[in-house]
PDB file with one MODEL, atoms N, CA, C and O in Angstrom:
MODEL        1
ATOM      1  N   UNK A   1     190.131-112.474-144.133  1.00  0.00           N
ATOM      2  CA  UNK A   1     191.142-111.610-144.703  1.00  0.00           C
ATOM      3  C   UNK A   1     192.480-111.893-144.019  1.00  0.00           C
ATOM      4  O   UNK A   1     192.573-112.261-142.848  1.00  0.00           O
ATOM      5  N   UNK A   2     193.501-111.692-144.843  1.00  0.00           N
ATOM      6  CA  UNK A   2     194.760-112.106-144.091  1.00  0.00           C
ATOM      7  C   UNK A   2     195.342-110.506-143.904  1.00  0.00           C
ATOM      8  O   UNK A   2     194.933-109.469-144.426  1.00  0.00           O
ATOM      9  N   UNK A   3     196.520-110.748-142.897  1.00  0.00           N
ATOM     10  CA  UNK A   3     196.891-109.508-142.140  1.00  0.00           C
ATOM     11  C   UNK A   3     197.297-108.528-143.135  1.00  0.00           C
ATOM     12  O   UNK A   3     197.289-107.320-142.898  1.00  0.00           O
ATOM     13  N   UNK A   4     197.753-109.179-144.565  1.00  0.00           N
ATOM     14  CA  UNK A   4     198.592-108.092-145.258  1.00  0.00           C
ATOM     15  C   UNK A   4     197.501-107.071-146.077  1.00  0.00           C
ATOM     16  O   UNK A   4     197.462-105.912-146.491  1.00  0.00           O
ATOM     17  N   UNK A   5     196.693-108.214-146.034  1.00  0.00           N
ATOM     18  CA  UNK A   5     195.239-107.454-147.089  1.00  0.00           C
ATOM     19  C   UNK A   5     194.422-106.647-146.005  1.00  0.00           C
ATOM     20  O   UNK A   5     193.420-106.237-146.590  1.00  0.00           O
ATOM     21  N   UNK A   6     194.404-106.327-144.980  1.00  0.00           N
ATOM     22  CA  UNK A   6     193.620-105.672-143.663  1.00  0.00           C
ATOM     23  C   UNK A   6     194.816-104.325-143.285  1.00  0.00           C
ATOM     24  O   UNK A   6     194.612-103.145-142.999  1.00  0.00           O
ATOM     25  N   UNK A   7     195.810-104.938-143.401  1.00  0.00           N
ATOM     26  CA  UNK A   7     197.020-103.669-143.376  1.00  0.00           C
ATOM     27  C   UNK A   7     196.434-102.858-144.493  1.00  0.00           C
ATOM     28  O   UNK A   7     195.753-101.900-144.129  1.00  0.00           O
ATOM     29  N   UNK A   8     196.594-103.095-146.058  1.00  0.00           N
ATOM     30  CA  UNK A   8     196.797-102.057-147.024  1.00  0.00           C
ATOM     31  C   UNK A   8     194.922-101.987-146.697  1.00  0.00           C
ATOM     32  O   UNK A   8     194.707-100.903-147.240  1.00  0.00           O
ATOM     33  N   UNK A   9     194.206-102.227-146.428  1.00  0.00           N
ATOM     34  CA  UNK A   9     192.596-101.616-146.822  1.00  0.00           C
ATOM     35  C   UNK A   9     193.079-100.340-145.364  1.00  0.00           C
ATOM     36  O   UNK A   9     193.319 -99.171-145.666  1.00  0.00           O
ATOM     37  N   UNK A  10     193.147-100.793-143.950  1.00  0.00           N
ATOM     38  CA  UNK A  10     193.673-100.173-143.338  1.00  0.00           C
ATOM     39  C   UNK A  10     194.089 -98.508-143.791  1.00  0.00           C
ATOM     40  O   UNK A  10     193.613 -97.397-143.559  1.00  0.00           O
ATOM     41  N   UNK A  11     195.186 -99.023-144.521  1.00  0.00           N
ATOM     42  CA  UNK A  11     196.303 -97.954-144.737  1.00  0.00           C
ATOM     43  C   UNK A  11     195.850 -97.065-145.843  1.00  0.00           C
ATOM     44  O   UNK A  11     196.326 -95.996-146.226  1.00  0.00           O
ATOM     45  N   UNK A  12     195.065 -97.584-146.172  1.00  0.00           N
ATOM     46  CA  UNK A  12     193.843 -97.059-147.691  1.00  0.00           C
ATOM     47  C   UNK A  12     193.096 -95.647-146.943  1.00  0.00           C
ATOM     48  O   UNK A  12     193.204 -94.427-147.061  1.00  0.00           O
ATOM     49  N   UNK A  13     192.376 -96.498-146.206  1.00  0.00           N
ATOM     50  CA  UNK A  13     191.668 -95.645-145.112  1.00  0.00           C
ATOM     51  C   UNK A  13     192.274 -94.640-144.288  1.00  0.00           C
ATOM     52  O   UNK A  13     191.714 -93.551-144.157  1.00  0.00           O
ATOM     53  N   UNK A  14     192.864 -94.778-143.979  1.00  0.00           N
ATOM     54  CA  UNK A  14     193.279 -93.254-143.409  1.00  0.00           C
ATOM     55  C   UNK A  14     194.089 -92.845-143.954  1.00  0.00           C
ATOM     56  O   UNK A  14     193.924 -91.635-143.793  1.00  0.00           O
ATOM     57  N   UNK A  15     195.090 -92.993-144.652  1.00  0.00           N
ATOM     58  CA  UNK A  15     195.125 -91.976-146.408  1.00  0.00           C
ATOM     59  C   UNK A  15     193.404 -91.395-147.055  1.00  0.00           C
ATOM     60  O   UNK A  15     193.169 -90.403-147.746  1.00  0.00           O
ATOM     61  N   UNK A  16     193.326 -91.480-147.012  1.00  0.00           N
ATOM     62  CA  UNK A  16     191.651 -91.042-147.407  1.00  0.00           C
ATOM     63  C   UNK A  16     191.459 -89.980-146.623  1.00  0.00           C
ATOM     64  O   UNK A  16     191.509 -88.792-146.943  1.00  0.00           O
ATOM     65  N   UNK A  17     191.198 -90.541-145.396  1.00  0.00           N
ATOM     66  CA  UNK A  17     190.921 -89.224-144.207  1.00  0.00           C
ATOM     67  C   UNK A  17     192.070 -88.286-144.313  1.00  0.00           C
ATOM     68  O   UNK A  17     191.936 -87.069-144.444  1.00  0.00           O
ATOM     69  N   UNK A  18     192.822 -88.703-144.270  1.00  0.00           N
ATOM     70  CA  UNK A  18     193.904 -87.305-144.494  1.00  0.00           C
ATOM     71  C   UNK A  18     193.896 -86.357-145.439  1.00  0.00           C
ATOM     72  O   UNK A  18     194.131 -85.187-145.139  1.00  0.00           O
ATOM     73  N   UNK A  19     193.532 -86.866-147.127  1.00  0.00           N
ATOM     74  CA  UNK A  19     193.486 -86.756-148.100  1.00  0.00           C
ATOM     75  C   UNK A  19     191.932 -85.266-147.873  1.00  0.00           C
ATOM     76  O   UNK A  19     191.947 -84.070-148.163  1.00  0.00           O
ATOM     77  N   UNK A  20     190.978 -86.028-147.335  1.00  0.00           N
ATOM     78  CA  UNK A  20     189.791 -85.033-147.252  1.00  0.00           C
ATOM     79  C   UNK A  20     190.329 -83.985-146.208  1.00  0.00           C
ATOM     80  O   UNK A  20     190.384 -82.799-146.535  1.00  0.00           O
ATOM     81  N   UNK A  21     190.788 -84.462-144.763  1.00  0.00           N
ATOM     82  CA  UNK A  21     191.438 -83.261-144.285  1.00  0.00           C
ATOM     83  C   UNK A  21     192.013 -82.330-145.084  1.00  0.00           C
ATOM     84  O   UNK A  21     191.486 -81.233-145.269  1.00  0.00           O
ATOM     85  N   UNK A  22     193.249 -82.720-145.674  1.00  0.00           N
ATOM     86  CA  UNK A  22     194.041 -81.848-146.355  1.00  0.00           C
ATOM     87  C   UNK A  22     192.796 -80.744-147.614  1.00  0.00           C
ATOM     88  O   UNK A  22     192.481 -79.554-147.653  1.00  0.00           O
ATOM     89  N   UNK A  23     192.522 -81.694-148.257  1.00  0.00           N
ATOM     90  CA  UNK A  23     191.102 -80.928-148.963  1.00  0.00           C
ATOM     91  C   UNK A  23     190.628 -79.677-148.584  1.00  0.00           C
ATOM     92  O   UNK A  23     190.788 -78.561-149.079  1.00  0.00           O
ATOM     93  N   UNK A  24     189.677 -80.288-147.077  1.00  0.00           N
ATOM     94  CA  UNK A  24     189.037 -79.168-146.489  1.00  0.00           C
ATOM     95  C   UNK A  24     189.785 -77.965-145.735  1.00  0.00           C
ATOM     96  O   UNK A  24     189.051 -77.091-145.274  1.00  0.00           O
ATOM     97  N   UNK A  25     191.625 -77.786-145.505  1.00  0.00           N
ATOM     98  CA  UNK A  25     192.414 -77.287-145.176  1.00  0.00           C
ATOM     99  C   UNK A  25     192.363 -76.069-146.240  1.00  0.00           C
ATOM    100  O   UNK A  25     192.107 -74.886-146.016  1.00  0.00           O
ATOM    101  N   UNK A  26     192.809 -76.963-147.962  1.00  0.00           N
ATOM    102  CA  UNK A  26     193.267 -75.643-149.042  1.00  0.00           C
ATOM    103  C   UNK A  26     191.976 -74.839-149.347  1.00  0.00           C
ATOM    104  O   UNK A  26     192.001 -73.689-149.786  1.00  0.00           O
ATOM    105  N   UNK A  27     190.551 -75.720-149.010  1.00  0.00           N
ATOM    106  CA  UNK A  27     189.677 -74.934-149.440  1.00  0.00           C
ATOM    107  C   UNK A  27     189.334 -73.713-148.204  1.00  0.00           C
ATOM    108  O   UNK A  27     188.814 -72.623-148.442  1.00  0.00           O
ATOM    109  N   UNK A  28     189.782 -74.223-146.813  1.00  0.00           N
ATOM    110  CA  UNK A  28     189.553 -72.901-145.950  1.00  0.00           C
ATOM    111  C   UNK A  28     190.583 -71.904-146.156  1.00  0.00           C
ATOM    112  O   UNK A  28     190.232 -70.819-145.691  1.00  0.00           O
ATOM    113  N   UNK A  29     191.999 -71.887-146.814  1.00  0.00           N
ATOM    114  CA  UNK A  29     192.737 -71.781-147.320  1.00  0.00           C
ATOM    115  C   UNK A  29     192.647 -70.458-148.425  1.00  0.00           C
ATOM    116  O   UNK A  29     193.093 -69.311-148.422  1.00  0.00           O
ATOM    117  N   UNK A  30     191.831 -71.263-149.351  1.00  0.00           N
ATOM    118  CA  UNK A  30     191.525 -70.379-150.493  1.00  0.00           C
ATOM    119  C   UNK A  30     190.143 -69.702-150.216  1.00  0.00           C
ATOM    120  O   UNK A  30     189.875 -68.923-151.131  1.00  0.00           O
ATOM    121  N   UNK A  31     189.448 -69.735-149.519  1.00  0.00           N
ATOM    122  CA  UNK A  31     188.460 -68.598-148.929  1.00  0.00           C
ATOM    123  C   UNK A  31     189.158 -67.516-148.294  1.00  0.00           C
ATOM    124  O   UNK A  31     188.789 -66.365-148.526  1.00  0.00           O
ATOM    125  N   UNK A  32     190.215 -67.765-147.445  1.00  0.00           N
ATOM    126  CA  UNK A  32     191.197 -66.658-146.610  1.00  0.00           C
ATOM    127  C   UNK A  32     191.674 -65.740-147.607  1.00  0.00           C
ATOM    128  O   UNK A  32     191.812 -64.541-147.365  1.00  0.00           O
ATOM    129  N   UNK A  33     191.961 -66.324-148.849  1.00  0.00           N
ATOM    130  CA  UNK A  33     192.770 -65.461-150.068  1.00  0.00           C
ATOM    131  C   UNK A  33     191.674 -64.727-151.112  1.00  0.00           C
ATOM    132  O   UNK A  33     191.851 -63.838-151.945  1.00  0.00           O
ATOM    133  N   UNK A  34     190.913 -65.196-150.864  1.00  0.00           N
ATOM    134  CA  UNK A  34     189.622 -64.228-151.621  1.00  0.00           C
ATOM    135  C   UNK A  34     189.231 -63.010-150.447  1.00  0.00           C
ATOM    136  O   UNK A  34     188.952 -61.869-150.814  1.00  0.00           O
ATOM    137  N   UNK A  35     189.250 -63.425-148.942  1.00  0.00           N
ATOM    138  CA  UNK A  35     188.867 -62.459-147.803  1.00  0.00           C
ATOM    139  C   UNK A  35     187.603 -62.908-147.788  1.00  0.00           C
ATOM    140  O   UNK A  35     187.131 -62.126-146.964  1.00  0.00           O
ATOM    141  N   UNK A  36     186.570 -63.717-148.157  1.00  0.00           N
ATOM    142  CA  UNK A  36     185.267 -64.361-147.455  1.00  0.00           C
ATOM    143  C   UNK A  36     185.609 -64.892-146.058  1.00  0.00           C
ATOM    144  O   UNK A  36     186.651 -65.327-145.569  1.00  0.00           O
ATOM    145  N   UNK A  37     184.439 -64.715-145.612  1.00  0.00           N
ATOM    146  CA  UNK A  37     184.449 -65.189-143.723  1.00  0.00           C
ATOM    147  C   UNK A  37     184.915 -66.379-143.834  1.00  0.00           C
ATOM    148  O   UNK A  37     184.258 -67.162-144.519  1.00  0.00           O
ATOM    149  N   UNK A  38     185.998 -66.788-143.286  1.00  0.00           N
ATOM    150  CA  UNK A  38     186.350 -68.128-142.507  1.00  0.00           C
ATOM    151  C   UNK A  38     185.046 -68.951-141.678  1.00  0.00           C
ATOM    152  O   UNK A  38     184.275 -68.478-140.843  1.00  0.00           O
ATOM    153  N   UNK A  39     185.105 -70.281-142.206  1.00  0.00           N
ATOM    154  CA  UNK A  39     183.880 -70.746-141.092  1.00  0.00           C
ATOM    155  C   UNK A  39     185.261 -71.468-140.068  1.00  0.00           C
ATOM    156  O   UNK A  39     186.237 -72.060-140.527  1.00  0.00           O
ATOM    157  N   UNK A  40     184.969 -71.200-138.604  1.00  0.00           N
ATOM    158  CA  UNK A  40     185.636 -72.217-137.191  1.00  0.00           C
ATOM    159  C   UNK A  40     185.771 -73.622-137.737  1.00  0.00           C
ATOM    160  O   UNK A  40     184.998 -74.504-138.110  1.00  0.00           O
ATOM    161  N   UNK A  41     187.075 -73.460-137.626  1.00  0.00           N
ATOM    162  CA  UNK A  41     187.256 -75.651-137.706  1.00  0.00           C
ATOM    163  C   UNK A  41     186.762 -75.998-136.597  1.00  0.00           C
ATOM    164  O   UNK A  41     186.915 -75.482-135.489  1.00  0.00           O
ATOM    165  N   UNK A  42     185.793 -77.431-137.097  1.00  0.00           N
ATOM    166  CA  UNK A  42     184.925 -78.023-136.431  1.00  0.00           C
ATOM    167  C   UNK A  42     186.024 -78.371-135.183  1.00  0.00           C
ATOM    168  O   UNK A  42     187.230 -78.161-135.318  1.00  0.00           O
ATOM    169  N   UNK A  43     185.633 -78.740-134.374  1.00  0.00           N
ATOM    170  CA  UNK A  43     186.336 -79.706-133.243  1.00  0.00           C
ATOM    171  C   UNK A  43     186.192 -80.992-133.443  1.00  0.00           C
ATOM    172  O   UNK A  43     185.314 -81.251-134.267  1.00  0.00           O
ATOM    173  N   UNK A  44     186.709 -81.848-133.011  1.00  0.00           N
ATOM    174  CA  UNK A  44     187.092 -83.082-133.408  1.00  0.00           C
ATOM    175  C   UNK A  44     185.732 -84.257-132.735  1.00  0.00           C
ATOM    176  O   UNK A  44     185.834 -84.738-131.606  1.00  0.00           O
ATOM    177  N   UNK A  45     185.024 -84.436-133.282  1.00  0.00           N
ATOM    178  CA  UNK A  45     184.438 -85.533-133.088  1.00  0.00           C
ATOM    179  C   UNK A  45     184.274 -86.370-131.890  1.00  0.00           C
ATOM    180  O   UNK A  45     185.036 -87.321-132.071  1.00  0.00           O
ATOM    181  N   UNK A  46     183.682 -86.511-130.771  1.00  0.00           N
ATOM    182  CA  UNK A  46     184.005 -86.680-129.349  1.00  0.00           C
ATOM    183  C   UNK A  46     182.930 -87.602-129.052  1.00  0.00           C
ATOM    184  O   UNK A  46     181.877 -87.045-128.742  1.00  0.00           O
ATOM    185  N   UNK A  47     182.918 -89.106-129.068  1.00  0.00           N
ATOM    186  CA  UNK A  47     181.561 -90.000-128.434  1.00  0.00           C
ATOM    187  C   UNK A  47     180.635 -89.470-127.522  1.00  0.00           C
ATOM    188  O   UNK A  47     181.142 -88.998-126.504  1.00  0.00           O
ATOM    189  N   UNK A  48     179.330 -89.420-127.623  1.00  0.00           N
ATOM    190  CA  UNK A  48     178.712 -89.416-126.010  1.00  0.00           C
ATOM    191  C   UNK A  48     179.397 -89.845-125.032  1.00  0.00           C
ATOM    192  O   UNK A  48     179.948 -89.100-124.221  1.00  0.00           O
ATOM    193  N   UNK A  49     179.429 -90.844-125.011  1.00  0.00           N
ATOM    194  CA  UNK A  49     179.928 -91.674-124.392  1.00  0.00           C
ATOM    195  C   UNK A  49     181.218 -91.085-123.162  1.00  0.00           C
ATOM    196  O   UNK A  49     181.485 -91.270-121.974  1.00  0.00           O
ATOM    197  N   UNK A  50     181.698 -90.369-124.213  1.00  0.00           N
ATOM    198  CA  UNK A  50     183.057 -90.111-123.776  1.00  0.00           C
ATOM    199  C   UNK A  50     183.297 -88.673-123.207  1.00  0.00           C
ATOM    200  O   UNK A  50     184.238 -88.463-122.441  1.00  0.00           O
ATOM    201  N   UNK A  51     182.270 -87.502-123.667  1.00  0.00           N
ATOM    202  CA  UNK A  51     181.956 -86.608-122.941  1.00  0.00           C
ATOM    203  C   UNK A  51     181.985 -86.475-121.049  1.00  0.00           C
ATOM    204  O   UNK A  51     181.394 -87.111-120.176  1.00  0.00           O
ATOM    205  N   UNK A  52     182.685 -85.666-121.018  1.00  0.00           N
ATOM    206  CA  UNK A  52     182.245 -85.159-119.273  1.00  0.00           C
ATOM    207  C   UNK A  52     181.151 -85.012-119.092  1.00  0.00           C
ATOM    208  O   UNK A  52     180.582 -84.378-119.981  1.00  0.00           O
ATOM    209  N   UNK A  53     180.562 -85.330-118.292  1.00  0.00           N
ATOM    210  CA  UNK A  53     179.199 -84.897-117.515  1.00  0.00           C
ATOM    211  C   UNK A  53     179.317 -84.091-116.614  1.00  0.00           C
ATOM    212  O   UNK A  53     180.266 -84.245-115.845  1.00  0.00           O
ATOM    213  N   UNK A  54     178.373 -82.946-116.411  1.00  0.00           N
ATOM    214  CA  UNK A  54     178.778 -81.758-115.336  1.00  0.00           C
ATOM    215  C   UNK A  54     178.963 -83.056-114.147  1.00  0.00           C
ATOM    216  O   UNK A  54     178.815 -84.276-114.088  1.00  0.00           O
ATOM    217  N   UNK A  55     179.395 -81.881-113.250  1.00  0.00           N
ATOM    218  CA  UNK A  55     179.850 -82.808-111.708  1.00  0.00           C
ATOM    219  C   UNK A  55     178.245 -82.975-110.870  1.00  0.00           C
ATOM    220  O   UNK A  55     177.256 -82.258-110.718  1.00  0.00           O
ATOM    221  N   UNK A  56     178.638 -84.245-110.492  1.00  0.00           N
ATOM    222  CA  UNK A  56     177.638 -83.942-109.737  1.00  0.00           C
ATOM    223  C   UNK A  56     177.831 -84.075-107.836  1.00  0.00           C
ATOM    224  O   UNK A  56     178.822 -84.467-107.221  1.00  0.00           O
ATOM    225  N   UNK A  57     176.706 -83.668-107.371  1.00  0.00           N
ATOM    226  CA  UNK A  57     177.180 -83.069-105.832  1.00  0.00           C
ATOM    227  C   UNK A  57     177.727 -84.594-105.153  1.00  0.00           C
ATOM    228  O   UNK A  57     177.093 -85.601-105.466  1.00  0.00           O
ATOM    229  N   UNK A  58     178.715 -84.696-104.380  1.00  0.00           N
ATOM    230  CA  UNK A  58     179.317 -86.260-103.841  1.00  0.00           C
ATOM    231  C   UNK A  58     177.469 -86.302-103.175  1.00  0.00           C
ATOM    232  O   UNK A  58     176.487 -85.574-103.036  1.00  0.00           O
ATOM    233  N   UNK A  59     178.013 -87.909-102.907  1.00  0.00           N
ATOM    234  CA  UNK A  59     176.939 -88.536-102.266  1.00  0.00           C
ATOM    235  C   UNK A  59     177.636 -89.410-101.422  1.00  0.00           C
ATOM    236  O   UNK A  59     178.432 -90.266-101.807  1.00  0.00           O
ATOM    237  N   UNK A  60     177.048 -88.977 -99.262  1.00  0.00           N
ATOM    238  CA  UNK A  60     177.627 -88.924 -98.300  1.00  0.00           C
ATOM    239  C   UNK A  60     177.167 -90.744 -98.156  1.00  0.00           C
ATOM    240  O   UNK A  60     175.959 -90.807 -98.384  1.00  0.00           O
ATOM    241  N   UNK A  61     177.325 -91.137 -98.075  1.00  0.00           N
ATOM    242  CA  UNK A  61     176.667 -92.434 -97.577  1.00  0.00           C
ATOM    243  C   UNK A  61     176.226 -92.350 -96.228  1.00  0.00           C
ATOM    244  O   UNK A  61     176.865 -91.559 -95.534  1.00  0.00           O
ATOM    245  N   UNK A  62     175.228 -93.011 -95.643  1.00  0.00           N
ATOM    246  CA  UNK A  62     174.951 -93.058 -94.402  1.00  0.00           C
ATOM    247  C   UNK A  62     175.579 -94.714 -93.729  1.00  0.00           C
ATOM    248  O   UNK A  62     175.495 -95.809 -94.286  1.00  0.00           O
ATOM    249  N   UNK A  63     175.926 -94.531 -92.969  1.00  0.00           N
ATOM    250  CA  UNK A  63     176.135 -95.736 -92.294  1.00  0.00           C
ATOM    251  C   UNK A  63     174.525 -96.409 -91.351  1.00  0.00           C
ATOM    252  O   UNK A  63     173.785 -95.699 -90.670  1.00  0.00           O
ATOM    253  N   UNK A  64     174.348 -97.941 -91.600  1.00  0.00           N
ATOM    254  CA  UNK A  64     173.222 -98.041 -90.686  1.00  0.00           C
ATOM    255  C   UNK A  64     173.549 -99.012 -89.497  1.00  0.00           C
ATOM    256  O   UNK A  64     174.443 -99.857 -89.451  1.00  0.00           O
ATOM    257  N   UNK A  65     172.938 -98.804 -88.875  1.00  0.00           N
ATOM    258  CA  UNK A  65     173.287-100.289 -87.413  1.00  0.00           C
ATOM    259  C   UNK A  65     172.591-100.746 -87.559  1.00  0.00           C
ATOM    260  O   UNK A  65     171.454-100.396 -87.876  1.00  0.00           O
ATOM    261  N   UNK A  66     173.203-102.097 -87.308  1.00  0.00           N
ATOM    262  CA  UNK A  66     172.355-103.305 -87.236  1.00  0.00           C
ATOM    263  C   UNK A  66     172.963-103.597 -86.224  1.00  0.00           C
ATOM    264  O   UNK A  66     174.114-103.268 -85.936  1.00  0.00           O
ATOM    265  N   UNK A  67     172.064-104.378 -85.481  1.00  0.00           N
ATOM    266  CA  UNK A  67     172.478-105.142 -84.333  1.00  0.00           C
ATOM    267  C   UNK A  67     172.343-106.685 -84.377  1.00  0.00           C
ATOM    268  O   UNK A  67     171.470-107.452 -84.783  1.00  0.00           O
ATOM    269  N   UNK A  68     173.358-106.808 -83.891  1.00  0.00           N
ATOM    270  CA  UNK A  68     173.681-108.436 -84.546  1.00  0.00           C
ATOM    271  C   UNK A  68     173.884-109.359 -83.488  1.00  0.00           C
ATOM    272  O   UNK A  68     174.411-110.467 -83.586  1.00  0.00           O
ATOM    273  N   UNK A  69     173.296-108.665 -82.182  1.00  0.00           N
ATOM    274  CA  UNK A  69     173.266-109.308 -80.599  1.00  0.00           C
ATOM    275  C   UNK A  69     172.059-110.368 -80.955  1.00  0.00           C
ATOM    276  O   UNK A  69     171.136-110.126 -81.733  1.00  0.00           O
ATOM    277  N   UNK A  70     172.275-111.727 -80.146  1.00  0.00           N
ATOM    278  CA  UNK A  70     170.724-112.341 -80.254  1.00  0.00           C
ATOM    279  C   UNK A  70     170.131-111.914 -79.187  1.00  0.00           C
ATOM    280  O   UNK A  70     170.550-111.501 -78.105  1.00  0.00           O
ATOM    281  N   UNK A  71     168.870-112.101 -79.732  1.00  0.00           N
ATOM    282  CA  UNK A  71     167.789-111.773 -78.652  1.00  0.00           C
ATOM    283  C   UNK A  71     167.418-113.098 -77.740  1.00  0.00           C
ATOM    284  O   UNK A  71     167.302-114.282 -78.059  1.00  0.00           O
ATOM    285  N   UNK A  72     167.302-112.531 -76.684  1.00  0.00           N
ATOM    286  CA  UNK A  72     166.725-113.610 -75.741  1.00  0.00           C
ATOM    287  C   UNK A  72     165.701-114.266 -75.562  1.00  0.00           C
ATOM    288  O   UNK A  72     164.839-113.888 -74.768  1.00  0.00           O
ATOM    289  N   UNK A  73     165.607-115.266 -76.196  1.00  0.00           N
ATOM    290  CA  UNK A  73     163.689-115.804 -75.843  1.00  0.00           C
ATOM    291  C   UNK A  73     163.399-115.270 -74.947  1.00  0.00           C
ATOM    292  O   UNK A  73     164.117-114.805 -74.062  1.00  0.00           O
ATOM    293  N   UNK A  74     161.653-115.259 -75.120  1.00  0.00           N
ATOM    294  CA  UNK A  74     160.759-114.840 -74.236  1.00  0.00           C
ATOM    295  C   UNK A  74     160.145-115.904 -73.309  1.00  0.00           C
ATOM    296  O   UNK A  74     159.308-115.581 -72.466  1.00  0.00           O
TER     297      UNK A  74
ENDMDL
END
């Protein structure tokens, strides 16, 4: 695909998403104007990935010795 044809599919695409946003906006919209329960706008979509993980407790490292003297034949 060349850049200009990846731009407009691109630009297709999120016109679309906006398009359904806006959608699902007039229809929460027009439930408010009848007085039916509002359902909570979702929150936005968030990877696993990308989620916080509770904290977890630090971890102290221990230091170890080694001794790095040679030993003396026996």
């Amino acid at each position: 695909m060349i850049d200009a044809e990846l731009e407009k599919v691109i630009g297709k695409a999120l016109k679309l998403k906006e398009l359904h946003r806006a959608r699902a906006r007039v229809l929460q919209l027009e439930r408010e104007l009848r007085g039916e329960a509002t359902k909570p706008e979702e929150p936005p979509y968030i990877p696993e990935f990308l989620v916080q993980q509770p904290a977890r407790p630090a971890v102290r490292p221990t230091l170890s010795v080694v001794d790095l003297t040679p030993k003396a034949a026996a």
